[in-house]
TITOR-947969 format. One line per field, with one value per atom (N, C-alpha, C): residue number from 1; residue in one letter; chain; atom name; x, y, z. Coordinates in steps of 0.02 Angstrom, whole numbers. Example, Ala and Ser with C-alpha at 12.3 -4.5 7.8 and 13.67 -1.06 7.14 Angstrom:
BEGIN
nr <- c(1:1:1:2:2:2)
rest <- c(A:A:A:S:S:S)
kette <- c(A:A:A:A:A:A)
atom <- c(N:CA:C:N:CA:C)
px <- c(660:615:660:642:684:645)
py <- c(-284:-225:-165:-112:-53:2)
pz <- c(390:390:390:354:357:394)
***
This chain:
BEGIN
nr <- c(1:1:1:2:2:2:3:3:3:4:4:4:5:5:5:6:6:6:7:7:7:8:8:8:9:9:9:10:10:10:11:11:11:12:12:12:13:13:13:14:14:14:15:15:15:16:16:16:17:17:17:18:18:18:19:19:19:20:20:20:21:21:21:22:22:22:23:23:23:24:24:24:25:25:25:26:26:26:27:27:27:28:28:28:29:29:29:30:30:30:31:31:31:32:32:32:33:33:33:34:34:34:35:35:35:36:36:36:37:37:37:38:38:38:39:39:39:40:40:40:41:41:41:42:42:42:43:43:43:44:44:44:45:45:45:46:46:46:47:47:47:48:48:48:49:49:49:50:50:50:51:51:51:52:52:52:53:53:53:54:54:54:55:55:55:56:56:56:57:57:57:58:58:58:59:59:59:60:60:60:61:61:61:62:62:62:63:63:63:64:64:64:65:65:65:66:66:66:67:67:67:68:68:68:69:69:69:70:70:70:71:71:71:72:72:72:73:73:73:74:74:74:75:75:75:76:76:76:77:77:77:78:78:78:79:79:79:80:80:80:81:81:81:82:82:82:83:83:83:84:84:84:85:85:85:86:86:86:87:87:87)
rest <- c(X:X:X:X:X:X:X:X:X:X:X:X:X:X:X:X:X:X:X:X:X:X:X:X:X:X:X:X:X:X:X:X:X:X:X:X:X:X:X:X:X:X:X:X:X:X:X:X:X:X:X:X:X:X:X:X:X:X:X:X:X:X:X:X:X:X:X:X:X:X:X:X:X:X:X:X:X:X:X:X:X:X:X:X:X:X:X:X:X:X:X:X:X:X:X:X:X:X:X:X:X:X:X:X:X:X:X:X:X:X:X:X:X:X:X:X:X:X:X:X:X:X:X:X:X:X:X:X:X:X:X:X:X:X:X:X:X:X:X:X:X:X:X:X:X:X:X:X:X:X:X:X:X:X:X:X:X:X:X:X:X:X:X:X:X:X:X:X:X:X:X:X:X:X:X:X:X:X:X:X:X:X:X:X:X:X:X:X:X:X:X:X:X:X:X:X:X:X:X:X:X:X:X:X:X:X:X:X:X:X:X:X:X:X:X:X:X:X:X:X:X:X:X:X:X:X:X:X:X:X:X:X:X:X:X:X:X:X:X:X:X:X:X:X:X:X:X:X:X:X:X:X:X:X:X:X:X:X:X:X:X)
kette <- c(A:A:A:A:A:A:A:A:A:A:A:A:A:A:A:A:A:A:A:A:A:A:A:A:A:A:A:A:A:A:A:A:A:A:A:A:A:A:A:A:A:A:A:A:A:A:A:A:A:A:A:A:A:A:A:A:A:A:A:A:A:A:A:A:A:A:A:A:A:A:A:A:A:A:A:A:A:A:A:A:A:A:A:A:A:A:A:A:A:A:A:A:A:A:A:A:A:A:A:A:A:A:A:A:A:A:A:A:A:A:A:A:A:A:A:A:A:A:A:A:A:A:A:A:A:A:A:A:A:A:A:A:A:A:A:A:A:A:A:A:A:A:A:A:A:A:A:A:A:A:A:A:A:A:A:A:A:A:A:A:A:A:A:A:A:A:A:A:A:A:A:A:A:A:A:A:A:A:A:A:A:A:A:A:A:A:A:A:A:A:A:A:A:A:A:A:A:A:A:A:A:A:A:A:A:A:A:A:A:A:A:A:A:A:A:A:A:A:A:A:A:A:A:A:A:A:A:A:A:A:A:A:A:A:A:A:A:A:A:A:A:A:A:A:A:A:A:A:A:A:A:A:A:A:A:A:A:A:A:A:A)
atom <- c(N:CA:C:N:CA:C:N:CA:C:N:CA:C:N:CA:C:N:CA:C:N:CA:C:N:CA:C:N:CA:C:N:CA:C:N:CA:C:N:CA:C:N:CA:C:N:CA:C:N:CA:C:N:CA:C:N:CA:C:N:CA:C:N:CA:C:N:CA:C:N:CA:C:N:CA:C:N:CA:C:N:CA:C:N:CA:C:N:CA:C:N:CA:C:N:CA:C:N:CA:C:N:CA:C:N:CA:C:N:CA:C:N:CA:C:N:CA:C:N:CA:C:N:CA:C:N:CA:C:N:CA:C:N:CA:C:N:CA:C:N:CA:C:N:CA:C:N:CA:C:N:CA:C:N:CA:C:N:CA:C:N:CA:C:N:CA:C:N:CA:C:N:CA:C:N:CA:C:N:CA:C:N:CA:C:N:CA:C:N:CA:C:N:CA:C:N:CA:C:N:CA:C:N:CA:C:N:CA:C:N:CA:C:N:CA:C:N:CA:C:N:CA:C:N:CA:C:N:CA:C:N:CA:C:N:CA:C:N:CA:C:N:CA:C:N:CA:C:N:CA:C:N:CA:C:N:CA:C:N:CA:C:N:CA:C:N:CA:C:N:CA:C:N:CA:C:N:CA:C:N:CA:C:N:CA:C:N:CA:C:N:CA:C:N:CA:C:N:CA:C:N:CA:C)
px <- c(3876:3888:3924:3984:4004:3980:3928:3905:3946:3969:4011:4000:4004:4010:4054:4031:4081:4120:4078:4119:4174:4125:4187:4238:4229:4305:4348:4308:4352:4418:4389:4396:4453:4432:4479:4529:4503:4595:4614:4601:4656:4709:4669:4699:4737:4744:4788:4836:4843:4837:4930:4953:5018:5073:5029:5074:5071:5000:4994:5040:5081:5107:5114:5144:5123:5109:5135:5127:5061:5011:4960:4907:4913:4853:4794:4794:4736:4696:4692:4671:4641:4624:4602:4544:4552:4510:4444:4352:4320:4299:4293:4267:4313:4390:4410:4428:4382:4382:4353:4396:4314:4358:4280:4280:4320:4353:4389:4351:4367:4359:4336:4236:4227:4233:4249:4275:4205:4195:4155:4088:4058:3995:3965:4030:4010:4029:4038:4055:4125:4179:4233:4278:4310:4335:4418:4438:4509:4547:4605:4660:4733:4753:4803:4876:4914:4956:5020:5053:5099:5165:5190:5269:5318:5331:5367:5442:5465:5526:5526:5588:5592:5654:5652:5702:5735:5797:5822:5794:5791:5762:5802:5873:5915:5926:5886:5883:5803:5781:5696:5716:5730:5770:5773:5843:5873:5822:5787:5745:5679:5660:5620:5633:5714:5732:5708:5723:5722:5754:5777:5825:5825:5856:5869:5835:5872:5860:5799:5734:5648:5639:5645:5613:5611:5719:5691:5669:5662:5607:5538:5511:5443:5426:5498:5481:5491:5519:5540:5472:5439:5383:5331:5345:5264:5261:5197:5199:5176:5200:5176:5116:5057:5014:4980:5032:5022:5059:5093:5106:5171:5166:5234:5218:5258:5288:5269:5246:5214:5246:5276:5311:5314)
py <- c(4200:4145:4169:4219:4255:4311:4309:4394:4455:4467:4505:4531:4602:4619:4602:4586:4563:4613:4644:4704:4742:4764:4819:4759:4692:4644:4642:4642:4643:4689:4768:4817:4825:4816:4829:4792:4706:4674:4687:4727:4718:4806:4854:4899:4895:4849:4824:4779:4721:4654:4660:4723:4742:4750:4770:4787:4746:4691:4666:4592:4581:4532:4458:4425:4379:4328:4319:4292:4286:4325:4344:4354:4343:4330:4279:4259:4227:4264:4325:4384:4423:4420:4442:4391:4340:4287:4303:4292:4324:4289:4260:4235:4250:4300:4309:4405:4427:4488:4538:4586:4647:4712:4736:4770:4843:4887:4943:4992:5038:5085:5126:5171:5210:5291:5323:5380:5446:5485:5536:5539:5582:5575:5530:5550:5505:5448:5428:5346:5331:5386:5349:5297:5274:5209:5248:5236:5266:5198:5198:5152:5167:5099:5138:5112:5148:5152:5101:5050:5019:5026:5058:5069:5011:4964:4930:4913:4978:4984:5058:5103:5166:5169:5206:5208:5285:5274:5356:5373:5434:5458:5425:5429:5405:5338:5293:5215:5195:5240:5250:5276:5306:5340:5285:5266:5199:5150:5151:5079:5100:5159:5176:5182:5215:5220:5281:5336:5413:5448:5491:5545:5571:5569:5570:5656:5705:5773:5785:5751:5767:5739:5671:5651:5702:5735:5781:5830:5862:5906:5920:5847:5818:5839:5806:5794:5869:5929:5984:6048:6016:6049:6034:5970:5955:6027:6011:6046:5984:6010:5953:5912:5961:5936:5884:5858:5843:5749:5737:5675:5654:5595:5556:5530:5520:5479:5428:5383:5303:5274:5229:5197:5124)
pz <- c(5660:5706:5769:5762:5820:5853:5822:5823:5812:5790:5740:5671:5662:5602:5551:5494:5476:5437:5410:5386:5435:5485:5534:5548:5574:5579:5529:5456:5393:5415:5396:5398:5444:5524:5579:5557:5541:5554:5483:5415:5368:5405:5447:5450:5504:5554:5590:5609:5558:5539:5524:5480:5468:5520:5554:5643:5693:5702:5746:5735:5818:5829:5787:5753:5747:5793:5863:5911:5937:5910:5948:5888:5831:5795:5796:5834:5862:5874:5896:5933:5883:5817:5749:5732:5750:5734:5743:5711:5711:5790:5823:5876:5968:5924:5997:5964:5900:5893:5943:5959:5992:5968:5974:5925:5962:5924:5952:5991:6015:6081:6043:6036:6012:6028:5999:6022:5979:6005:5988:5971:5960:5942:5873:5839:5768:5765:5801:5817:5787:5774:5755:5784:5740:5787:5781:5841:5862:5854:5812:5831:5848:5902:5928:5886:5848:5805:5877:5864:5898:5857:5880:5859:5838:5790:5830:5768:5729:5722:5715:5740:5741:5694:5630:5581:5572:5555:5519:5464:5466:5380:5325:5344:5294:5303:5330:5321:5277:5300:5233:5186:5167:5089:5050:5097:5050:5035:5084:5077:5047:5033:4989:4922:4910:4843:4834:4870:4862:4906:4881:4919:4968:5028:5084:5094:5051:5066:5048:4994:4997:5075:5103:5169:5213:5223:5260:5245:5204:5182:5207:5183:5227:5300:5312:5389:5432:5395:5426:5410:5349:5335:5370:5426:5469:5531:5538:5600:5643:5702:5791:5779:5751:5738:5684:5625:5592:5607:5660:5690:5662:5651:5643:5545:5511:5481:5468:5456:5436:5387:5388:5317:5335)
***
């Protein structure tokens, strides 16, 4: 009815749906959806990760319920290339 996939809308808003605004979920809705920015030859779909609390390791610990000294561990074993952290 919107012309829309419904699958790729499924898909997009449950993997964005966590981060995005509540102010602005309207904007998920299948009729004011569009669809993300394709990137490469294989048609992947790029999303753009929105920041929107920046925590200490040792405030994720706690709030994970694991030890401060594995996180940093983790986090000292990345390389540049391997990005940020997600929790």
């Amino acid at each position: 009815m919107n012309r829309v996939d419904p699958r790729a809308w499924l898909a997009d808003v449950l993997a964005r749906i966590a981060d995005h605004p509540v102010h602005r979920l309207d904007e998920l809705l299948p009729w004011n959806w569009r669809r993300p920015a394709r990137v490469g030859s294989r048609g992947l779909t790029r999303h753009v990760n929105k920041v929107s609390h920046v925590k200490t390791v040792d405030r994720v610990a706690r709030e994970l319920g694991e030890y401060i000294d594995l996180l940093h561990e983790v986090a000292l074993d990345m390389d540049v290339e391997d990005g940020v952290i997600w929790v």
